[in-house]
C-alpha positions in Angstrom: 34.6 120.2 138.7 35.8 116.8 136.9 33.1 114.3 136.9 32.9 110.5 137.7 30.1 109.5 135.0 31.1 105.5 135.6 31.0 106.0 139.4 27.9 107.9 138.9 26.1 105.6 137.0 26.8 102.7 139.2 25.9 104.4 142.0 22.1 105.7 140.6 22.1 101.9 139.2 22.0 100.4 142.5 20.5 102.7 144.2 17.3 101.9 142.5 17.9 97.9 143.9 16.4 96.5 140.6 15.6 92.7 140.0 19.0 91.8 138.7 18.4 89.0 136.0 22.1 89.8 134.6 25.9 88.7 135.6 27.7 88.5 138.3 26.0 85.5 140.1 25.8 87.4 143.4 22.9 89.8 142.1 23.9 92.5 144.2 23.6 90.6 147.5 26.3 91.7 150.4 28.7 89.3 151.5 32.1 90.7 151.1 30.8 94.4 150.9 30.8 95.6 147.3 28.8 93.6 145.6 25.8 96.0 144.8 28.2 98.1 142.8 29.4 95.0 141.2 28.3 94.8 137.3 28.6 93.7 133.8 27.8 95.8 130.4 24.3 96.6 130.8 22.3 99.1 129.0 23.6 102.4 129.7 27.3 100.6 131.0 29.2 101.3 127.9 31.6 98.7 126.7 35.4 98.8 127.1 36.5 98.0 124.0 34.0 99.7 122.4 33.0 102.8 124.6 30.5 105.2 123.4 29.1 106.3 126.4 30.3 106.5 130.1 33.6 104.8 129.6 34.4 106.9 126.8 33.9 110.1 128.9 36.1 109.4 131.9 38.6 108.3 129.8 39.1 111.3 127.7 38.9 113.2 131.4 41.8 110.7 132.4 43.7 111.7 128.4 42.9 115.5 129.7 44.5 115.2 132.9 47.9 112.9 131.5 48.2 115.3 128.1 47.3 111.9 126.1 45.0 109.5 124.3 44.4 107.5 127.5 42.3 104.2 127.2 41.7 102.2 130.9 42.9 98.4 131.6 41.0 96.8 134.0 44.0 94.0 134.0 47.3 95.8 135.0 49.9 97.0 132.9 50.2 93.5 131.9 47.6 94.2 129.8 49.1 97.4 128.0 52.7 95.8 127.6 50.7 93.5 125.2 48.5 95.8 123.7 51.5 98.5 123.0 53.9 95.7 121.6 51.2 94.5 119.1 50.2 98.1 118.0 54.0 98.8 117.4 54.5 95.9 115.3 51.6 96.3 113.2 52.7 100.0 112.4 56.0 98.8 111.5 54.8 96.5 108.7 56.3 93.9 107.7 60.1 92.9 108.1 61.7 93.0 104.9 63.9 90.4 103.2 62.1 87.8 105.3 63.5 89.3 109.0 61.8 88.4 112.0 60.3 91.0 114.0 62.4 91.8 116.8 62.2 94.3 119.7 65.1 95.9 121.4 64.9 96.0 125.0 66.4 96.4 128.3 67.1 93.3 130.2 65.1 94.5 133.2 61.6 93.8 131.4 58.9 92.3 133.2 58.2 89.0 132.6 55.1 89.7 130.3 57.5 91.0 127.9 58.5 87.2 127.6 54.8 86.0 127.1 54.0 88.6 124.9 56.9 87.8 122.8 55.9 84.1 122.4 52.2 84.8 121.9 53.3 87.4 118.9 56.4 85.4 118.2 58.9 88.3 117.7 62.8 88.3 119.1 64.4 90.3 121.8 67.6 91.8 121.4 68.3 92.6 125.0 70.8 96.0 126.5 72.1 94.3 128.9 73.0 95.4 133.0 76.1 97.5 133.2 78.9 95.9 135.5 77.4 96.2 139.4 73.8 96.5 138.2 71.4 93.9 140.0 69.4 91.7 137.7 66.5 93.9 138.2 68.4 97.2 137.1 69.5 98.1 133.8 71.0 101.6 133.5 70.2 102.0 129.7 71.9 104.9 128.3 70.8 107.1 125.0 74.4 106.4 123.7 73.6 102.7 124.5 70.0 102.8 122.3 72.4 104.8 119.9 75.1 101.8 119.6 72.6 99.3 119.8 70.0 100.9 116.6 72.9 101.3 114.5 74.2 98.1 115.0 71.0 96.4 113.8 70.5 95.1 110.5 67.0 95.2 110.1 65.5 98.2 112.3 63.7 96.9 115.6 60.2 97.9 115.6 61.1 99.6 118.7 62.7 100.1 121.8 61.2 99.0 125.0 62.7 100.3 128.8 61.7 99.7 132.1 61.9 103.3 134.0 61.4 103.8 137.1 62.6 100.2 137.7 61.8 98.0 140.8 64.6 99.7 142.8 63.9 103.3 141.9 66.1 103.8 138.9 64.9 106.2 135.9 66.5 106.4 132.5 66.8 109.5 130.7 63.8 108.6 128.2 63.8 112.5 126.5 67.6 112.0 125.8 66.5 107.9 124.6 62.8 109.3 122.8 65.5 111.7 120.7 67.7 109.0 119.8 64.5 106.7 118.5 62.9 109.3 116.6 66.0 109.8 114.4 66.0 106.1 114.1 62.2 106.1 113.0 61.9 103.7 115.7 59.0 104.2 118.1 59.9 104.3 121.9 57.8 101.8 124.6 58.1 102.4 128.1 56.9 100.3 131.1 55.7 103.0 133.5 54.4 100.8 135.7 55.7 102.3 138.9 55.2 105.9 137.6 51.5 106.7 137.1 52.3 109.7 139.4 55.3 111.4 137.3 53.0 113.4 135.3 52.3 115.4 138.0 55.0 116.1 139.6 56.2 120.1 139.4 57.8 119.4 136.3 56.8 116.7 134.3 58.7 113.1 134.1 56.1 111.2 132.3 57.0 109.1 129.7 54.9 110.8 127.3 56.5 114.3 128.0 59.6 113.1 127.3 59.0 111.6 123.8 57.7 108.4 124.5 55.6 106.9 121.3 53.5 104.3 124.1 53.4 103.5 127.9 51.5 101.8 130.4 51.3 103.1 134.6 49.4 100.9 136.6 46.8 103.5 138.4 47.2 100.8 141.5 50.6 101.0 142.5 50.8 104.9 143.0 47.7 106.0 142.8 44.4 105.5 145.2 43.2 102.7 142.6 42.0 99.0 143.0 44.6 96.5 142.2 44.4 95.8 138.4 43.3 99.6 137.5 46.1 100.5 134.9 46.6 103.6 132.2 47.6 103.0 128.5 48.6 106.2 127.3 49.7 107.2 123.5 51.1 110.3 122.3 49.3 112.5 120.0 52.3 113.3 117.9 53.3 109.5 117.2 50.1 109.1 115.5 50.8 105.5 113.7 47.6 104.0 115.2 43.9 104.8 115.3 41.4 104.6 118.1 40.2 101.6 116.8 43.5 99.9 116.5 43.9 100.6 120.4 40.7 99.3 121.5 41.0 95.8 118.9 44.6 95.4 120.3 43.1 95.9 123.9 40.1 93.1 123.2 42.5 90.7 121.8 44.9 90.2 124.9 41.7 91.6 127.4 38.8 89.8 129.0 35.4 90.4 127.8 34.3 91.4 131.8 36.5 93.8 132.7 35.6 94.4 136.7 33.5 97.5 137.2 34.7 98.0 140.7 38.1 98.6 138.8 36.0 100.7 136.0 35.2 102.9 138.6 37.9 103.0 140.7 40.1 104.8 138.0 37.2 106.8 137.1 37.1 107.9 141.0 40.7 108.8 140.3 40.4 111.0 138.4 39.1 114.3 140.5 42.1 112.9 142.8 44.8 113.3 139.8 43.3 116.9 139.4 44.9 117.9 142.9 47.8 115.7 142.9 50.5 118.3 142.0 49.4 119.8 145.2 49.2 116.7 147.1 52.7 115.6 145.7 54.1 119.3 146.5 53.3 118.7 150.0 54.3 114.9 150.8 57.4 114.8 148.7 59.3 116.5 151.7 58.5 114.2 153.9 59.7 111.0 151.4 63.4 113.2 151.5 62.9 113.5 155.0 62.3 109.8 155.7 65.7 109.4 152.9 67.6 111.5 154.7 66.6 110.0 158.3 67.8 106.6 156.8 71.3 108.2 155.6 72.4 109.3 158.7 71.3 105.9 160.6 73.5 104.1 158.5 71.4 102.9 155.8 72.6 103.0 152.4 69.5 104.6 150.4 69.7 104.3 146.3 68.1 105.1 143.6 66.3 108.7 141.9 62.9 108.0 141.7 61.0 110.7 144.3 58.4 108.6 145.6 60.1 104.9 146.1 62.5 104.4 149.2 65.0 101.7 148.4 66.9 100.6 151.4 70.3 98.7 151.1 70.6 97.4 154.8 74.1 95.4 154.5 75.8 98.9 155.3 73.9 98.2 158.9 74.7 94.4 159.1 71.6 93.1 158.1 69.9 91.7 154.5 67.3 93.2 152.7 65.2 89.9 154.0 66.2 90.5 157.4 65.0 93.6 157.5 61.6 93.3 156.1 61.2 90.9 159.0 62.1 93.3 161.8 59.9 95.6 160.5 56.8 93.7 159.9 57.2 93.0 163.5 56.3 96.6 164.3 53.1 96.2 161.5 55.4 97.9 158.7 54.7 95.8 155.7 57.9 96.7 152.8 56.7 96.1 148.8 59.5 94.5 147.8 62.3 91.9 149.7 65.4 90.0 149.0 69.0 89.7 150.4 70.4 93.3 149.3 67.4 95.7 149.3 64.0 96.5 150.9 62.2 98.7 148.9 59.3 100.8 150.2 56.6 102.7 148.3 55.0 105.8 150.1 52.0 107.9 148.4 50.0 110.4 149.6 47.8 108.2 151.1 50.5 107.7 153.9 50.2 110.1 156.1 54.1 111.9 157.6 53.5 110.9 160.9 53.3 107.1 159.6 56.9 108.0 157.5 58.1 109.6 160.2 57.2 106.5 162.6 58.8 104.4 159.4 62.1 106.3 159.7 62.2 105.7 163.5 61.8 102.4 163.8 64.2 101.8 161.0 66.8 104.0 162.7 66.4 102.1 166.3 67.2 99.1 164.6 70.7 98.0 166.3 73.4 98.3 164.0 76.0 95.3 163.4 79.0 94.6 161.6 78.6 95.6 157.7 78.2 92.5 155.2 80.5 93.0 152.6 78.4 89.6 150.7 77.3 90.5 146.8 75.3 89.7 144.4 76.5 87.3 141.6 77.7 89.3 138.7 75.8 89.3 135.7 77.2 87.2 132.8 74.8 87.4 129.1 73.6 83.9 128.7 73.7 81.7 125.4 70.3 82.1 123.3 69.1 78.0 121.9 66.0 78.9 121.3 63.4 82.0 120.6 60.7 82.7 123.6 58.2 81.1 121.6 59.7 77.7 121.2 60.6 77.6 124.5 57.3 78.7 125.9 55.4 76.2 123.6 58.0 73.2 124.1 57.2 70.4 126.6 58.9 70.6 129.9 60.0 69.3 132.8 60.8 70.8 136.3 64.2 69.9 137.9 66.4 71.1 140.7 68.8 73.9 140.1 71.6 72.0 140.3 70.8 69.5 137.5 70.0 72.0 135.3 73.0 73.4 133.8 73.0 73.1 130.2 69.7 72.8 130.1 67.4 75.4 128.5 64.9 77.2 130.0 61.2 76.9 129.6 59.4 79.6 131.7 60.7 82.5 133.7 61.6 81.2 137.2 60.4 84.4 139.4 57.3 85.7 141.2 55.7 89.2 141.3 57.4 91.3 143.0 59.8 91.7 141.0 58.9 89.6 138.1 61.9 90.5 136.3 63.4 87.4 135.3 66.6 86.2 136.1 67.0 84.0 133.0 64.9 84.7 129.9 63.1 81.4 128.6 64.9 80.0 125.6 68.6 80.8 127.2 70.4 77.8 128.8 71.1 77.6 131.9 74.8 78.2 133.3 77.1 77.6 136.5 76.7 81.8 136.8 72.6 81.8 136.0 73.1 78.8 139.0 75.0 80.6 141.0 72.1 83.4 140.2 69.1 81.3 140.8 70.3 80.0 144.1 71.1 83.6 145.8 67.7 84.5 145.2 66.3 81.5 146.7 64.8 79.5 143.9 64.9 76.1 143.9 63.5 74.4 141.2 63.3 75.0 137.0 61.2 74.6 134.1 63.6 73.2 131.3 62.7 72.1 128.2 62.6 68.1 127.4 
């Protein structure tokens, strides 16, 4: 039976409705619901960044379960992109001959990459999209990581891909992990969309397929609060001790980690026991829904088993469009924007809402296709490094008046915080032409 010793804890904590004389402010007290299992490192609590106790045995039940060293985030995989980018560049050393740091990576990072990059000051040479590939694709290929490693003066301190991607997409990271291990250079993958690969019938996870670090966030695939998130490490890359994970994860971290979180990943865990079984069944039903949309019309991409990405022009309609006419009929999509609609089942949906999904897609009427595309992808002009262009004063103008202007910050929410522009490249008629499809309006440039 695997155990919940966080959820446990809380649970007996609260249950014996003590005088609370300790943080959070609401002492317990009901008002949105959870707030009597709401609470900070007490005695007998443990301590994230230094767990000796409770924390420390759920996550070596979570390690058990991935096949890893696995250390919790209570703050996304926003969290372990920073920690796993500092770790790598302290186990490379030094740059010799006076050579920056610099990470190779595909273009397709989420933004944090950027902010991680100017807090740690390090460069990015980027792989860039192949010809066709949206701005939040990049199809990175081992002979691509090959080209790119050999081409390099000074070693990276290592290679940094995106798989799945926002649309679906998955790289070949064993035929990548082999390519960086005879380069020396450690792999980083942003799993973020893939907590769930591990246990699929056979194994996708980044960590089975050579990868030296990765994040999943627990919250987009799995039954976990928003913010709940996995930092794994291989035992075989074996650069970094315990206690360089857990100072790299208090540096970037916040010193109250939410408990509800804490124990929602801890919860997870007698969930991620049956999940091969659960994933067994409800896969099906996700090829089912795929193959409903197929023969409706609907152009349906990417490889990633449990993401749907729907590309509605084939049917006359945008990706926008589309989200619209669905949440009409209470179906709420992830992800929107004029050439896909991307929704992400779990187990947790049940087939009869996928199969009501797939219905009400396919009674949709069909029009005339849009034959309309997304602006090519052209590699910008680098002025200055992420740093500088973080740190510099700024100015926000209209798209239009920025051309040859550098940019400051990363013009692009969440979803799919992948930025269109990278801050520190100037600003183009194409990056324009870019910026105005996707319907932003206004930059950060610097002064």
């Amino acid at each position: 039976m695997i155990k919940t010793p966080i959820c446990d804890f809380v649970k007996n904590y609260s249950a014996e409705d003590p005088v609370r004389l300790h943080m959070p402010g609401h002492k317990g007290k009901p008002v949105l619901g959870p707030e009597p299992l709401d609470i900070t490192e007490i005695d007998g609590a443990d301590d994230l960044y230094l767990p000796r106790g409770i924390i420390a045995e759920s996550e070596r039940i979570a390690g058990e379960l991935f096949g890893a060293d696995t250390y919790y985030s209570a703050e996304g995989s926003s969290l372990c992109i920073r920690a796993m980018l500092f770790l790598a560049m302290q186990a490379a050393g030094k740059p010799q001959n006076g050579a920056r740091f610099c990470l190779l990576s595909g273009r397709n990072a989420h933004k944090t990459l950027l902010y991680t990059a100017a807090l740690l000051d390090f460069d990015i040479a980027w792989l860039h999209p192949a010809a066709g590939d949206g701005y939040q694709s990049c199809t990175v290929t081992s002979k691509d990581v090959e080209q790119a490693l050999t081409g390099q003066k000074t070693p990276p301190f290592a290679v940094f891909l995106t798989s799945p991607d926002y649309v679906g997409n998955m790289a070949d990271l064993a035929a990548v992990a082999a390519v960086c291990r005879a380069h020396g250079v450690p792999l980083l993958v942003d799993n973020a969309h893939g907590a769930y690969l591990k246990f699929l019938e056979k194994s996708r996870h980044p960590i089975d397929l050579g990868a030296a670090m990765c994040c999943d966030s627990a919250h987009k695939t799995l039954p976990v609060l928003t913010g709940g998130a996995y930092l794994h490490l291989s035992s075989s890359w074996g650069k970094v001790s315990k206690n360089d994970v857990l100072a790299a994860l208090s540096l970037f971290g916040s010193t109250s980690p939410s408990y509800l979180i804490l124990q929602s990943l801890d919860a997870a865990n007698p969930y991620l026991s049956t999940l091969k079984d659960r994933l067994a069944f409800f896969l099906p039903h996700v090829e089912t829904l795929k193959s409903t949309l197929t023969a409706a019309g609907y152009t349906v991409t990417g490889d990633e088993p449990m993401k749907v990405t729907v590309r509605p022009r084939s049917r006359g309609c945008t990706g926008d469009e589309l989200a619209a006419l669905l949440r009409e009929k209470k179906i709420v999509v992830e992800y929107h924007d004029p050439d896909v609609a991307v929704l992400m089942p779990t187990p947790q949906n049940t087939p009869e809402e996928l199969a009501f999904v797939g219905q009400a897609l396919a009674n949709i009427p069909p029009r005339s296709p849009l034959f309309a595309a997304p602006p090519p992808y052209a590699v910008p002009r680098v002025a200055l490094s992420p740093r500088e262009a973080l740190f510099a004063p700024r100015k926000t103008v209209p798209v239009g008046k920025a051309v040859g202007r550098i940019l400051a910050d990363p013009a692009v929410s969440c979803p799919p915080a992948v930025p269109i522009l990278s801050c520190g490249e100037v600003v183009d008629e194409a990056a324009v032409e870019r910026f105005r499809y996707y319907g932003i309006k206004d930059l950060s440039v610097v002064k």
